[in-house]
C-alpha positions in Angstrom: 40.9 102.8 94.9 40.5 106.6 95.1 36.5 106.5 93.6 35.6 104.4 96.5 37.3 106.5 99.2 35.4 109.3 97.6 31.9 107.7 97.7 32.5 106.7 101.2 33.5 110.4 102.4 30.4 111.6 100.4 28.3 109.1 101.9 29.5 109.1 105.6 27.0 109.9 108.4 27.8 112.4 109.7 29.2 114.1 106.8 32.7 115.7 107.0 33.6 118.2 105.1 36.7 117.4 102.6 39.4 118.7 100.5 40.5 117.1 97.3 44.0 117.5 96.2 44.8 117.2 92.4 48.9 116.5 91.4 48.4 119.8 89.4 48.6 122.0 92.5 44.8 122.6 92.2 42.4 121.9 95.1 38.5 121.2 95.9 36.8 122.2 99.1 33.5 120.0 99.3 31.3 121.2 102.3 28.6 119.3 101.5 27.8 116.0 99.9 24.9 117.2 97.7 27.7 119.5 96.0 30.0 116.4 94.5 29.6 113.3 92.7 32.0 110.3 91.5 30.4 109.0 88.0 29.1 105.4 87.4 32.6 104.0 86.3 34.4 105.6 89.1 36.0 107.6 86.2 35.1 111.7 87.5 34.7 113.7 90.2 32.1 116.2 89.6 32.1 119.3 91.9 29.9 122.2 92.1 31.9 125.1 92.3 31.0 128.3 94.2 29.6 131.4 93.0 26.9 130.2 90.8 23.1 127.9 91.2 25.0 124.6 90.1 25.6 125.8 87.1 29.8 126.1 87.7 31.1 122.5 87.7 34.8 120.8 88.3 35.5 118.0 85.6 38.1 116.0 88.0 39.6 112.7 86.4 40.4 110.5 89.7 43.8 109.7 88.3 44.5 113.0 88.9 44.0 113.4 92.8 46.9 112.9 94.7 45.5 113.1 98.0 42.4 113.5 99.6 41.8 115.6 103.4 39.1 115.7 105.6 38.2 118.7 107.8 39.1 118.5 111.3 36.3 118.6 113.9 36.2 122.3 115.2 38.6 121.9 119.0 35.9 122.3 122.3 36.9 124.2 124.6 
């Protein structure tokens, strides 16, 4: 189930940084898991978008997201 998948990226220690992928073509970048939340019944995806205090949020219905992708770890040289 996709709302679990998202509470355990938001939750995971250490956080990685993820992208979520709606079947519209649209796309989230959450960088940090302060700026997202999955609602009680699993139901919404709320994400904070940039450019504002919080204020500029993403209404995402979960049936929506086609696929989710995390952020690679940065390559050491």
């Amino acid at each position: 189930m996709i709302s679990s998948t998202l509470q355990e990226l938001l939750r995971s220690t250490p956080f990685t940084p993820f992208t979520v992928h709606l079947s519209g073509g649209q796309s989230y970048f959450v960088d940090h898991p302060d700026f997202a939340t999955v609602t009680r019944g699993g139901g919404v995806l709320l994400v904070n978008l940039p450019g504002g205090d919080g204020d500029r949020v993403a209404h995402v219905a979960t049936a929506m997201i086609e696929r989710l992708e995390t952020a690679e770890a940065p390559q050491k040289a």
